[in-house]
C-alpha positions in Angstrom: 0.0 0.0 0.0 2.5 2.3 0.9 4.5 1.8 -2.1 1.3 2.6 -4.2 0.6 5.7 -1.7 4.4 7.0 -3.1 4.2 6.0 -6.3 1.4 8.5 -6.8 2.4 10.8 -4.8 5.7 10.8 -7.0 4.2 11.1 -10.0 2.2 14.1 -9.0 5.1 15.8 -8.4 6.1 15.3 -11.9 3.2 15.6 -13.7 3.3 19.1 -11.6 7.0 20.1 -12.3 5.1 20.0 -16.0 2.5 21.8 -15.9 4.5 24.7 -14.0 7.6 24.6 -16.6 4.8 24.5 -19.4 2.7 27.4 -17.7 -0.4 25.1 -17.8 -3.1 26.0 -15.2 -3.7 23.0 -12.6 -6.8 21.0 -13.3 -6.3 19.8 -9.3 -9.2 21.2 -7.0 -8.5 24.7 -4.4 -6.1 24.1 -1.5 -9.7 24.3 0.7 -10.8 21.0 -1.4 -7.3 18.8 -1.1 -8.0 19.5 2.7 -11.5 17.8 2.8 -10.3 15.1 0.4 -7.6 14.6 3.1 -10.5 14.5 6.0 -12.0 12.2 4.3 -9.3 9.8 3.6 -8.3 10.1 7.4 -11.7 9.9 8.9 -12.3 6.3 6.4 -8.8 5.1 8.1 -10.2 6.3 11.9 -13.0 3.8 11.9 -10.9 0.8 11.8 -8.6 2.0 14.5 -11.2 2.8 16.8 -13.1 -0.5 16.5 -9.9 -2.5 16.8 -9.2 -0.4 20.1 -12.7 -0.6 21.3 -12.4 -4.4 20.9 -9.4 -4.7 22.5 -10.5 -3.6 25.9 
């Protein structure tokens, strides 16, 4: 997973070193939106680790 995670994030930052050098606008949503994409992602991973930690006591 984590491999897939950087391999992603990796090409990102290429695909973004383009667009900048080539003066291309980014198609990727407001700062605001990669913020609630990122609450989103962490509060999907939360669940798990509070119902593992609820069942372990």
């Amino acid at each position: 997973m984590w491999g897939s995670m950087l391999l992603a994030l990796g090409t990102g930052i290429v695909i973004g070193i383009v667009f900048q050098s080539l003066r291309i606008p980014s198609p990727a949503p407001p700062f605001l939106g990669l913020l609630g994409l990122l609450g989103m992602f962490l509060g999907q991973r939360l669940i798990p680790w509070i119902k593992l930690w609820l069942s372990s006591k």
